[in-house]
N, C-alpha and C positions, 0 to 999 in steps of 0.2 A: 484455192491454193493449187490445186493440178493445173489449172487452165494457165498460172504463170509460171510453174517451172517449165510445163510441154512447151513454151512458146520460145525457154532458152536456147534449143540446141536445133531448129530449123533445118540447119545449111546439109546434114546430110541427106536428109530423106528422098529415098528415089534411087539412093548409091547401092550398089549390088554387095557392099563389104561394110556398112556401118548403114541405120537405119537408128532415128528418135522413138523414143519407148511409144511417145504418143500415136501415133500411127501405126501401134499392132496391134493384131486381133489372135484370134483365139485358133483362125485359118493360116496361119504365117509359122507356126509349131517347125515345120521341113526346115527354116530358115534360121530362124532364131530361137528355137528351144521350148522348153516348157516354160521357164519363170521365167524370159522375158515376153512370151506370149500372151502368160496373165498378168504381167504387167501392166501388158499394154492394156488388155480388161478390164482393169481396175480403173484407169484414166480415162478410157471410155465412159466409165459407169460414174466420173463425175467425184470419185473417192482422192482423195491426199496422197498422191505417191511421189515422190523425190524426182525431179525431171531427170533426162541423162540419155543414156542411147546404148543400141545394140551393136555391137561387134559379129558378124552374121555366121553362119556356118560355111560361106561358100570362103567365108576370110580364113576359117582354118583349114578346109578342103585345099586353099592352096598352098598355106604353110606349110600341112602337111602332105604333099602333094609327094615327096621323095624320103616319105620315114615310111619305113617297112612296122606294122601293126599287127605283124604275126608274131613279133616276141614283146609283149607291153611293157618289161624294163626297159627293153634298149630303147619304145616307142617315147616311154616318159622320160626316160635321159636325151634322146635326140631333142624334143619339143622344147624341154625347160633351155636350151641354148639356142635353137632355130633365128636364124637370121627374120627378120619379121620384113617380108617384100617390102619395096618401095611404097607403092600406090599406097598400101594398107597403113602403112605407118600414116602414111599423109591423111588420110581419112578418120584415121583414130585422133591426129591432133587437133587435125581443125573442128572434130566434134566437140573434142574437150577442150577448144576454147572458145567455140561459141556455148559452151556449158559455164563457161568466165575463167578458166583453168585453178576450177576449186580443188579444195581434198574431194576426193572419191570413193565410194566403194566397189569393186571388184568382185562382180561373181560367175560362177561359170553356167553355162545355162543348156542340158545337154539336149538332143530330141526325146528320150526316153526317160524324161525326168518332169517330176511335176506335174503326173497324169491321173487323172482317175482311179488307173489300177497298179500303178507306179511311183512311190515319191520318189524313189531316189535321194534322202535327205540326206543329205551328209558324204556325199559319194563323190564329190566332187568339191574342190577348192575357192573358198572366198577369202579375198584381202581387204582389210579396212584402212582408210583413211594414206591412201595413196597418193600422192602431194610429185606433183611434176610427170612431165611427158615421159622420160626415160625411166620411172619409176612404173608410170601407167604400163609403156610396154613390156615390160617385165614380166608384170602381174599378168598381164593376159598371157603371156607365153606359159607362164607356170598354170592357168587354168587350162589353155590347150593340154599341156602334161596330165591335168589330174584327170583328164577321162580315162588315162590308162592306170591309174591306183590299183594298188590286189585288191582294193575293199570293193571297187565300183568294178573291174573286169567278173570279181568273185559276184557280186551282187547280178548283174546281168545274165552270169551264167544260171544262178539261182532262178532266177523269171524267166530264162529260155529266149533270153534277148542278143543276138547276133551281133557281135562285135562291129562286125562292119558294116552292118545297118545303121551306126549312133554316129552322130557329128555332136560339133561341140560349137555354142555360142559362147560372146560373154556378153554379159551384162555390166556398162560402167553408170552407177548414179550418183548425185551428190549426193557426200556426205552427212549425216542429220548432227546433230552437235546435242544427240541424244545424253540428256540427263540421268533419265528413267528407257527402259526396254525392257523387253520381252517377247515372249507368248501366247498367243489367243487359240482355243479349239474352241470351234462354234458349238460341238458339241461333247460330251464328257468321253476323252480315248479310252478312259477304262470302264467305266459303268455300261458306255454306248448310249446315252439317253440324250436324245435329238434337243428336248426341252433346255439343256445348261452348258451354256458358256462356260469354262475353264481358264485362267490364267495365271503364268508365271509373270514376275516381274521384279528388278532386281536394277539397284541404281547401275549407271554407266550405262556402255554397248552392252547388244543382245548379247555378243557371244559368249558370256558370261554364262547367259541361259542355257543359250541353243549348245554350247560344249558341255553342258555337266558342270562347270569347276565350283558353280556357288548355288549356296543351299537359297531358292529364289522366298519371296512371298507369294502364297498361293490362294488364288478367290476363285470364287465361284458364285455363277449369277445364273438366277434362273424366275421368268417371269416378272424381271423389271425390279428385280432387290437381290443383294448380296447376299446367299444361302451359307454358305463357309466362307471364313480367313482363317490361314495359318499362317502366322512370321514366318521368315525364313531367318536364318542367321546374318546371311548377305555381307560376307566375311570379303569376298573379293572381289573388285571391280573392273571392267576393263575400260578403259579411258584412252582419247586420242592424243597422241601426240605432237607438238606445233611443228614438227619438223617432217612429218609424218610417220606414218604406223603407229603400234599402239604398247601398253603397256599395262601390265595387270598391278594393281592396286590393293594392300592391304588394309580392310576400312576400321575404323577402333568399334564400332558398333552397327548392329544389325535390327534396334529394339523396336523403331517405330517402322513404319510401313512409308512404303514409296512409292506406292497410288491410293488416293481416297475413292471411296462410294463413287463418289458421280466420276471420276476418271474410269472404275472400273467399267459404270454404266455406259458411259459413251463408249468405250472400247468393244463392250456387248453389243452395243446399236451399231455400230461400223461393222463388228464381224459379222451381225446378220443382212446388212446389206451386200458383203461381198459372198455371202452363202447365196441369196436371194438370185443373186449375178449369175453364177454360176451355175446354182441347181443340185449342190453334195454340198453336206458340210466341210469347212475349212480349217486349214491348219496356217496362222497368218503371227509373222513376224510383222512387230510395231516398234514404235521408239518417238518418246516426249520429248520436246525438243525445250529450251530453256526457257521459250516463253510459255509452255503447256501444249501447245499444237500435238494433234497427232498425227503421225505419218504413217503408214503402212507400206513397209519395206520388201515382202513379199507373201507371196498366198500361193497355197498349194491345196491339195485335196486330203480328205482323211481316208487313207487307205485302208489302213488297219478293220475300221468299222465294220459290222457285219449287217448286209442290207435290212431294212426294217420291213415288218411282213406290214398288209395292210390292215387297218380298220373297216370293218365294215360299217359301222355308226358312227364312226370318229370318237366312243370314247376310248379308255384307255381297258384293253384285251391284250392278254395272256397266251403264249402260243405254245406249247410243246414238241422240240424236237422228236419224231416216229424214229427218223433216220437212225438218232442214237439210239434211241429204246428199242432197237432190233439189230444195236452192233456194225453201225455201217456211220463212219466218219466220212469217207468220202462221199464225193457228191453222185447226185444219183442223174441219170440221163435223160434229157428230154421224155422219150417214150416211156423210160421209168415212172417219172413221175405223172403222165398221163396215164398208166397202168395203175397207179397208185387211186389216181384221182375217182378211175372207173372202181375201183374194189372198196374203197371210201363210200363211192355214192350206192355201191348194192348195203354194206352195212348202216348207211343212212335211209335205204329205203327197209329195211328190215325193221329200224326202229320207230319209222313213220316219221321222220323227221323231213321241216318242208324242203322246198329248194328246187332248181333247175332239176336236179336229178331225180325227180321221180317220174319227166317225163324222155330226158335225154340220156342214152344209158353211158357217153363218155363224158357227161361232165358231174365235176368231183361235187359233193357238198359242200355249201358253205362256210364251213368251220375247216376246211383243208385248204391249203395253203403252202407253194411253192416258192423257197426264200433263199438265195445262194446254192439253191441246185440241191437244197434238202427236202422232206418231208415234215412239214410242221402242220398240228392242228389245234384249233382255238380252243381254248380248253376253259376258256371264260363260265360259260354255262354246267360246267360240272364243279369249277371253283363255287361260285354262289348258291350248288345247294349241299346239304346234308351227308345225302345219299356220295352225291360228285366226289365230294373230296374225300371219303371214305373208300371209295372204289378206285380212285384215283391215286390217291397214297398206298394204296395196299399193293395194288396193284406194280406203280413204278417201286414199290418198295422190293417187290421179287428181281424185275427184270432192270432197273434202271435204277440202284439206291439214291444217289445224291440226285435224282433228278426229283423223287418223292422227297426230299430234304428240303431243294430249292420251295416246291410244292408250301408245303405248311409252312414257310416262314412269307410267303404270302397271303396266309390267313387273315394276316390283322391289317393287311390294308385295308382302308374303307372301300377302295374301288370293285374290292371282289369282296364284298359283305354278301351272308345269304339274303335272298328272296326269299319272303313267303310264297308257300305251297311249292317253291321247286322240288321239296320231296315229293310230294306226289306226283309230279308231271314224270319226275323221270322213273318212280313205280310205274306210272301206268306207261311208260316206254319200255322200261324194262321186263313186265312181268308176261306180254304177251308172246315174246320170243325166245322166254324159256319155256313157257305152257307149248309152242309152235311146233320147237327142237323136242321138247321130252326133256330137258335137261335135267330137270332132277331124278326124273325116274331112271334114266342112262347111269348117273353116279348110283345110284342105288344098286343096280343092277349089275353094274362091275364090280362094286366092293362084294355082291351077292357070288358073283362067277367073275374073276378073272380073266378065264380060261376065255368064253363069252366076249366079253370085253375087248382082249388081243383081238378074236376072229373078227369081230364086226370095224374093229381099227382096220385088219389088213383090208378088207373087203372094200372098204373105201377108198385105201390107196391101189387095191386092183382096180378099181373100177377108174381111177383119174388116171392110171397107165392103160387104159384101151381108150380113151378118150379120139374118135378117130380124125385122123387128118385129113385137110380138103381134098380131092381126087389132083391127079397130074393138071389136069383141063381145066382147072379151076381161075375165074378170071382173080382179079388185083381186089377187087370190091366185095368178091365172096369170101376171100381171104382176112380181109381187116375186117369185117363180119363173125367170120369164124373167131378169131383172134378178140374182139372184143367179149363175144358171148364167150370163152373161155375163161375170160377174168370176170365177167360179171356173176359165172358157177362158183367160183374157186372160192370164195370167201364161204360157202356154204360148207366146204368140208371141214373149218374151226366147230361150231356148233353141233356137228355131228359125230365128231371124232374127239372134241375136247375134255366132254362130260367122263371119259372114260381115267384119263390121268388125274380129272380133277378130284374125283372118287379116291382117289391113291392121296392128294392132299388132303383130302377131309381126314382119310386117316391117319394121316398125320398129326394134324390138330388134335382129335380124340383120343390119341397114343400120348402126347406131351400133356393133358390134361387127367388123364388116368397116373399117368406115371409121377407126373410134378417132379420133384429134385431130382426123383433117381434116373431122371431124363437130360439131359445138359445139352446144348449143341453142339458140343465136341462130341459127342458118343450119337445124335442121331446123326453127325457127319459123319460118320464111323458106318451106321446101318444104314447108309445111303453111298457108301464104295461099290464101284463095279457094277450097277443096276441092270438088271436082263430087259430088253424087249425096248431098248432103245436104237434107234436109225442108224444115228449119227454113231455110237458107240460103235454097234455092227459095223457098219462102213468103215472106221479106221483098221478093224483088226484084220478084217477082209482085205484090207492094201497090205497090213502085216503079212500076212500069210500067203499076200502072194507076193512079197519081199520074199519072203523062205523060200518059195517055188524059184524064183530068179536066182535067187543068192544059189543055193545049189544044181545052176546052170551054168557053168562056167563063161560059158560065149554070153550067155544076157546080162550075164554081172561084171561083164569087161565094159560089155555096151554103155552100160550106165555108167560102172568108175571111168572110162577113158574118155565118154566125151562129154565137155563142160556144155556147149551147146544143146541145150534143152529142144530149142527151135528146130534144131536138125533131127533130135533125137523124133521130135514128133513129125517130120516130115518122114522121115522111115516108115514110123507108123502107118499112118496115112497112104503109104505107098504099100503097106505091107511088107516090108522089108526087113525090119527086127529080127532078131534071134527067135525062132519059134515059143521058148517057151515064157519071155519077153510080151512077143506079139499076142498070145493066142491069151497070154492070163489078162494084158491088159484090156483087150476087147471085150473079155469077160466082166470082168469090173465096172467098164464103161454101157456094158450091156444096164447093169443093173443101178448103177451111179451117174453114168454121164448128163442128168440132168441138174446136176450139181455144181455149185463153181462160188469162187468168191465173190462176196458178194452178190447172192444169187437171190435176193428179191428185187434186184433192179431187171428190168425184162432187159433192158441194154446191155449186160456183160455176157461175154461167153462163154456156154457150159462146158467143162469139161471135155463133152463128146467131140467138140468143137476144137479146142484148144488143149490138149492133154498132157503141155510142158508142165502145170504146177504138182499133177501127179508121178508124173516123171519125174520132177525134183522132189518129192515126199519118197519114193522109191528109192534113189540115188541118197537121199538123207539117211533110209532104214539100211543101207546096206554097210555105213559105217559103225552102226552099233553090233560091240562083239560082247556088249556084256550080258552072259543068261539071265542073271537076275534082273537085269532091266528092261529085259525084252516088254513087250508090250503084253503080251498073251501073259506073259507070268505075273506082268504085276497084276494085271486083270484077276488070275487067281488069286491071286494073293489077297487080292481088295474082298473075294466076296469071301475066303476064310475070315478077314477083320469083320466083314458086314458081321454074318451069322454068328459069329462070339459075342461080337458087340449086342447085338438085339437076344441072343440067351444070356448076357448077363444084365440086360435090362429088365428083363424077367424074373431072373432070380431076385435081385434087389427088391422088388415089388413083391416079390411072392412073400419077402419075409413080412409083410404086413398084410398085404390080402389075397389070398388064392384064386377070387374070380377075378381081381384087377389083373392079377399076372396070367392069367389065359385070354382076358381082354388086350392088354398091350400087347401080346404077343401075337394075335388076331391082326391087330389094327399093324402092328409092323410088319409083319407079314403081306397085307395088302396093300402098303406103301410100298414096298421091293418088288413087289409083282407088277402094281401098275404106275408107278411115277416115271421112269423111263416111260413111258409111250407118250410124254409131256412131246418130243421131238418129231412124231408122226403127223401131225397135223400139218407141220411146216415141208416137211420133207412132201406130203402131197398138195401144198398150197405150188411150192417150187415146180414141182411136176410139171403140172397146169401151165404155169408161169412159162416153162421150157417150151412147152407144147403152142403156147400162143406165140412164141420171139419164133418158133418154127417158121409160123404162117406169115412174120411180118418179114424175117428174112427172106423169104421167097419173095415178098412184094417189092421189098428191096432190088434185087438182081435185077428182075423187071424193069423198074425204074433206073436204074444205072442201064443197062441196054437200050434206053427210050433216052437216054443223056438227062436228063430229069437231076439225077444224081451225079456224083462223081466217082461214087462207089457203093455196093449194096451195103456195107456197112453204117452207112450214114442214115439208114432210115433211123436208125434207134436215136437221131439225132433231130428228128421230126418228132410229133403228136401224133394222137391219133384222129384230130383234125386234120394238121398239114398232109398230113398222109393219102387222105382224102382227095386233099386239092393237086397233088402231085400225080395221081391219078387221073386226075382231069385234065391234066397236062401242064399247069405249075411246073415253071423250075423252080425250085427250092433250094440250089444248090449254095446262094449267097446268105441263107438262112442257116443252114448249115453249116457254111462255116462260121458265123458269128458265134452260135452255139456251142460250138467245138472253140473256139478260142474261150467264152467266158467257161464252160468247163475243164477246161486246162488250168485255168487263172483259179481256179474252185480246189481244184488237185491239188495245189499247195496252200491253200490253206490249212494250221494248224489249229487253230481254235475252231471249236466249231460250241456255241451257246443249248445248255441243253434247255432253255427257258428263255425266251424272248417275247418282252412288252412290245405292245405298239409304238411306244415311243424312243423307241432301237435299246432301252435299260437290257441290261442283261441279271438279271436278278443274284443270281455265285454270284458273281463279280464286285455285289456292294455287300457281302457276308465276309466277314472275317474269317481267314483260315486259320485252323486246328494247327498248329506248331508244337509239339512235342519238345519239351527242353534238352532231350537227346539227340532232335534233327532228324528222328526218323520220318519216312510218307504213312501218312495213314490213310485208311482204307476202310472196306468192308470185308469183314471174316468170309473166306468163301471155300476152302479149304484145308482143314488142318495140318499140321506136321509146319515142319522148318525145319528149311535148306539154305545152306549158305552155297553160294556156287558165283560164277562171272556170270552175268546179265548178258543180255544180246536182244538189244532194241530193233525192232522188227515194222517198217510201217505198210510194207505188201507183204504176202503171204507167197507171193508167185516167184517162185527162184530164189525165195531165200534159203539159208542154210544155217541148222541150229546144232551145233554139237552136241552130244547126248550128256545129259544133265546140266546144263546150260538154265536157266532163268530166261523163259521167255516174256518180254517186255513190249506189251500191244495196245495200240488206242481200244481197238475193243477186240472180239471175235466174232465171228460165224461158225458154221461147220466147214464152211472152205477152210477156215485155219487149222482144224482139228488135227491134218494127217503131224503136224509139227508138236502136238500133247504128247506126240507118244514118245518120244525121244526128252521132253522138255525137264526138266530138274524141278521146277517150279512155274507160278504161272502169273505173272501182274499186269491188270489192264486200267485201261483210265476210264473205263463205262463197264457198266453192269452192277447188280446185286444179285446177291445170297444164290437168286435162285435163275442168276442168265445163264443163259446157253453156256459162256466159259466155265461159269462157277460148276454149272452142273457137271461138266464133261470131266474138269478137272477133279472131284468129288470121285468121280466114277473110277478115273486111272490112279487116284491115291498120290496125287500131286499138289503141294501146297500152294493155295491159291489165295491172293488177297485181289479184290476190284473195286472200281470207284474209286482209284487213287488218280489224284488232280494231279493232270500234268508230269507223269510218269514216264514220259517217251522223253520228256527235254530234260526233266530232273534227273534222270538215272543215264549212264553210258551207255555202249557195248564195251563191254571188259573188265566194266567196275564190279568188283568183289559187293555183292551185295548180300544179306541174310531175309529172308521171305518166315514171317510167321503167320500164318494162314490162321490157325487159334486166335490170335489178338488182333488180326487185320492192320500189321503193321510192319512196312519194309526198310530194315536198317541200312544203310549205304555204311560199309565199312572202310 
């Protein structure tokens, strides 16, 4: 069928303004667009596509050769009337009738449309069943117009796509005298699983589908048999016209279906041939023609999808996103993830587990896995045993709730069933690296001394802050040397430092179990406000206090309110230039903090010391709060008068039934308050470290931008710590570079990010039914209590934002880089973490109601929308 319609329209091909679908390829995109580029692919590949021809870009580079496209109404008001040149008319006619001067359809076909990382669907204008020349030239002039649409100007500026980069094709093909149309995704757009075909389909023209207006019938095929139908209603139709265009149709019934089994099947086999073509799954308009034939009317890519990690045995593996279970949505940077990969393979060689890594010290373990610029690891091997999924649920149940949710309802698949004796493989993994560390005897020994306990925490992060750096003289190779064996140390100081807070949760657990009822999790949230001898805590009140120091400096407190320039303000800095008492407290700060920053387990972002505008904006935020009571220091007081009430009247409770339970809980709470806060010390000196190595690779950086290697030293963190190597050998790298830097951009906007990902791209949330409340509230996980109603202020960087004081802050997740904004915040809701993450903690600490693990919390909720947060019931009303 391709090979006789390609054959109808010959007579252009070769013409620099109209060009036959059949003679393009996939190289021809500059000229003719995205969708008539895969077009033309299609028809290469031997597939059914409607013969016809392209209308080229340079045909509209001349039409619009005299419209000014600096203001896009007037650009699409001039276009939709543009006189259409001589030559070009003449070209579009004689195509469309050696096409036999049939109906047509009309689509616009842009450069930046129909790509890979790009659909563009819908951003542009298509016309059906266009009947005569004067009618055809019309249509294309109004496709010329639709590149300038708010929806498609807005869209482009969205993807960071330059106006006057994009040309615009069209596309004319004959029209199919479609019965039946629809829909095909080769693979499922909401589940994400590579394995099932998807289809709407809905009597009459697609557009029916492709616009929303009718409820379709919807199949799904997967492994060569239909797995789901649902009817649709299929109430309206849209139908061609004999005189042309078209007309929407009321139908009296929707009951039976308008593709059978074997139509949906062949329409499966066709979509995986043109997936097969291509190499990405697709997203492909079809349409049955009245004898049954099918035609494939266009094909684009599925953008949406989130890339699939790999199989290492080809069966089906389980991958867990790190990135989210440690508060980091966005994506992480080349050398991040190589820093990751190295701190991965020291904690694989710890546990004796095989792999490249126990003789290569930067390459990751097996089970580590780099997948859209995140940190995922195969979590297969802890699913099938005992031990696994119990450490594993407990575990993301502290820091990642709903990710431990997705976790167990993966239980009953057959694929991750236990093995025999994987308990004891991973006993004898796990018992010889607490015997190694001391771990138990550490918990023992802190619940014993406290006091003990702090010292031997600090000692460790003294010792990762003398950690010394390579000398001035030092070459490029001793450096990323230096820099690796610093991350290959750093995983050492969790085992060392950890036993000491985890001692603080044992007694935890022994205090809920002495106490029973008269213990509740509102009231141990209560004797868990304001914790002593945490980092992070320390660090924000320390910015506090020295907001005070500023704020009663008249000159440094003009500095901050007068200039909105963050960038300039830190270039002051840097110059030393500041109001003295400005300059000298934030050095001070930076002395003791600056190896901190958002995002600050990616070795690629920069610390503080580095870039000092985000404190600068947390400084300029504290200086708008004039309310005492909500100063930060006071509510900090305040929170530790609730603690110690709250834990003497858990005492009391208990005493009226037993006198040694109530000097027991009151023991065990007491050592929970003392040492749970130091839960944050471990990360604070992993990050240390982490500063300490991005030192070493920054210097090698410069180097290589001086050798031109680079184009800037900040691009090293845009390599590995392979490429790194080779760039030192004298590798330009710099077109690597930017490749990187582009799909890391493209990564930055993405919003979803899967906290569970199969091999077979399934997203496991995603085929869970969500929790709906019949009152429409977001639910959550309790993380702390009280309720606040206040206006929200969705927040998706941390760096130059600005929260009004009691405000509702609204975060995909946190770090301590968010922290300095708790302090001012009303309330606190994130879309990742549990009970016991970082946010939850922090927020606990400052006496701010916090709910996390709420799904999709940054698009469901505004900035401005009146919303109520109850942190007790883990549940945010939108008022």
């Amino acid at each position: 069928m391709a090979t006789a319609e390609r054959s109808a329209a010959t007579s252009p091909v070769g013409s620099p303004l109209v060009v036959d679908l059949g003679e393009l390829r996939s190289t021809d995109l500059p000229r003719v667009g995205g969708k008539a580029a895969n077009l033309g692919e299609l028809i290469s590949a031997g597939l059914p596509v409607p013969g016809g021809f392209c209308v080229t870009t340079e045909a509209y580079a001349r039409a619009a050769a005299d419209v000014d496209t600096t203001d896009p109404g007037r650009a699409r008001d001039l276009l939709r009337t543009v006189a259409v040149p001589d030559d070009i008319a003449a070209a579009i006619t004689a195509a469309h009738r050696a096409l036999g001067d049939v109906p047509v359809a009309v689509r616009s076909s842009a450069t930046a449309e129909d790509l890979p990382t790009a659909s563009f669907a819908g951003q542009q204008d298509t016309y059906l069943n266009i009947v005569g020349t004067e009618a055809l030239l019309d249509a294309v002039r109004r496709c010329w117009a639709s590149l300038w649409t708010d929806r498609a100007v807005a869209y482009r500026a969205e993807l960071g796509i330059d106006d006057a980069e994009v040309r615009l094709a069209v596309v004319v093909q004959r029209m199919v005298d479609a019965q039946v149309a629809g829909v095909l995704f080769t693979a499922d757009p909401v589940s994400g699983r590579r394995t099932r075909a998807v289809l709407d389909a809905s009597p009459g023209l697609g557009e029916a589908v492709v616009s929303g207006m009718v409820n379709p019938d919807h199949l799904a095929v997967e492994r060569g048999r239909v797995v789901d139908r649902r009817l649709g209603d299929k109430a309206v139709a849209v139908r061609a016209l004999p005189g042309g265009g078209t007309e929407r149709v009321e139908l009296a019934s929707g009951a039976d279906a308008c593709v059978t089994d074997r139509q949906a099947l062949e329409l499966a086999a066709l979509g995986r041939r043109v997936e097969r073509h291509f190499g990405v799954p697709q997203d492909i308009e079809w349409a049955l023609d009245g004898a049954g034939a099918i035609w494939l009317t266009q094909a684009r890519p599925i953008t949406s999808l989130y890339p699939v990690p790999v199989s290492r045995d080809g069966a089906l593996r389980a991958f867990v996103c790190v990135s989210l279970a440690q508060g980091l949505t966005r994506p992480i940077t080349p050398m991040g993830l190589s820093a990751f990969g190295v701190i991965g393979g020291t904690a694989a060689r710890l546990f004796g587990l095989p792999g490249p890594h126990t003789t290569d010290p930067v390459a990751p373990p097996p089970a580590f896995a780099a997948v859209g610029g995140r940190a995922f690891v195969d979590i297969t091997a802890g699913l099938r045993s005992p031990v696994g999924r119990a450490a594993a649920t407990r575990i993301l149940g502290i820091m990642e709730a709903r990710t431990g949710v997705v976790l167990r309802d993966l239980f009953a698949d057959p694929a991750f069933a236990p093995v025999p004796r994987a308990r004891w493989r991973a006993v004898r993994r796990v018992v010889p690296v607490l015997v190694r560390f001391r771990v138990p005897l550490v918990m023992l020994q802190a619940v014993a001394s406290p006091t003990a306990a702090r010292n031997r925490v600090a000692a460790l992060g003294a010792r990762a802050a003398r950690v010394p750096a390579s000398p001035p003289d030092a070459t490029s190779t001793e450096r990323v040397d230096r820099a690796t064996q610093t991350l290959t140390t750093a995983l050492h100081v969790f085992p060392r430092s950890a036993p000491a807070f985890a001692g603080g949760f044992l007694m935890r657990v022994v205090a809920r179990r002495l106490a029973g009822d008269d213990l509740d999790d509102v009231t141990m949230d209560a004797v868990l406000r304001s914790l002593p001898n945490n980092v992070t805590t320390e660090m924000d009140l320390q910015l506090w206090a020295l907001a005070q120091q500023v704020r009663a400096d008249p000159t440094s407190a003009a500095a901050l309110r007068d200039t909105a320039d963050l960038a300039a303000l830190a270039a002051l800095f840097r110059a030393g230039t500041l109001p003295t008492a400005l300059q000298n407290g934030l050095a001070g700060f930076l002395r003791r903090y600056g190896h901190r920053a958002v995002a600050e387990i990616d070795i690629g972002m920069p610390r503080w010391s580095e870039q000092p505008e985000h404190v600068l904006g947390a400084l300029a935020n504290y200086l708008r709060l004039d309310d005492p009571d909500a100063a930060p220091d006071a509510r900090f007081a305040a929170g530790e008068r609730v603690a110690r009430q709250a834990l003497a009247d858990v005492v009391a409770r208990v005493g009226r039934r037993s006198r040694w339970r109530a000097r027991a809980v009151g023991f065990a709470l007491g050592r929970v308050r003392e040492l749970v806060g130091l839960r944050e010390a471990p990360k604070d000196h992993l990050v240390r470290l982490i500063a300490l190595a991005r030192a070493e690779l920054a210097a090698v950086g410069t180097e290589l931008a001086e050798h031109e290697l680079l184009d800037a030293p900040g691009d090293v963190f845009f390599l590995d710590l392979r490429a790194i190597r080779a760039s030192i050998d004298g590798v330009d790298q710099r077109h690597l570079v930017a490749g990187r830097r582009e799909e890391y951009a493209r990564e930055l906007r993405r919003r979803h990010i899967p906290r569970v990902l199969l091999s077979d791209g399934t997203e496991p949330e995603a085929l869970a039914r969500a929790d709906v409340p019949d009152d429409g509230a977001l639910i959550g996980t309790p993380a702390s209590a009280g309720t606040v109603t206040a206006p929200a202020r969705v927040v998706l960087d941390p760096v130059g934002a600005r929260l009004e004081p009691g405000e509702v802050l609204v975060a995909p997740s946190t770090d301590p880089g968010w922290t300095p904004l708790f302090l001012t915040a009303g309330a606190l809701v994130m879309e990742m973490g549990g009970a016991n993450s970082h946010g939850a903690v922090v927020a606990r600490e400052y006496g701010i109601p916090a709910v996390v693990g709420v799904p999709d919390a940054t698009s469901r909720i505004e900035t401005g929308a009146r919303v109520t947060v109850d942190g007790a019931a883990g549940r945010v009303h939108l008022n």
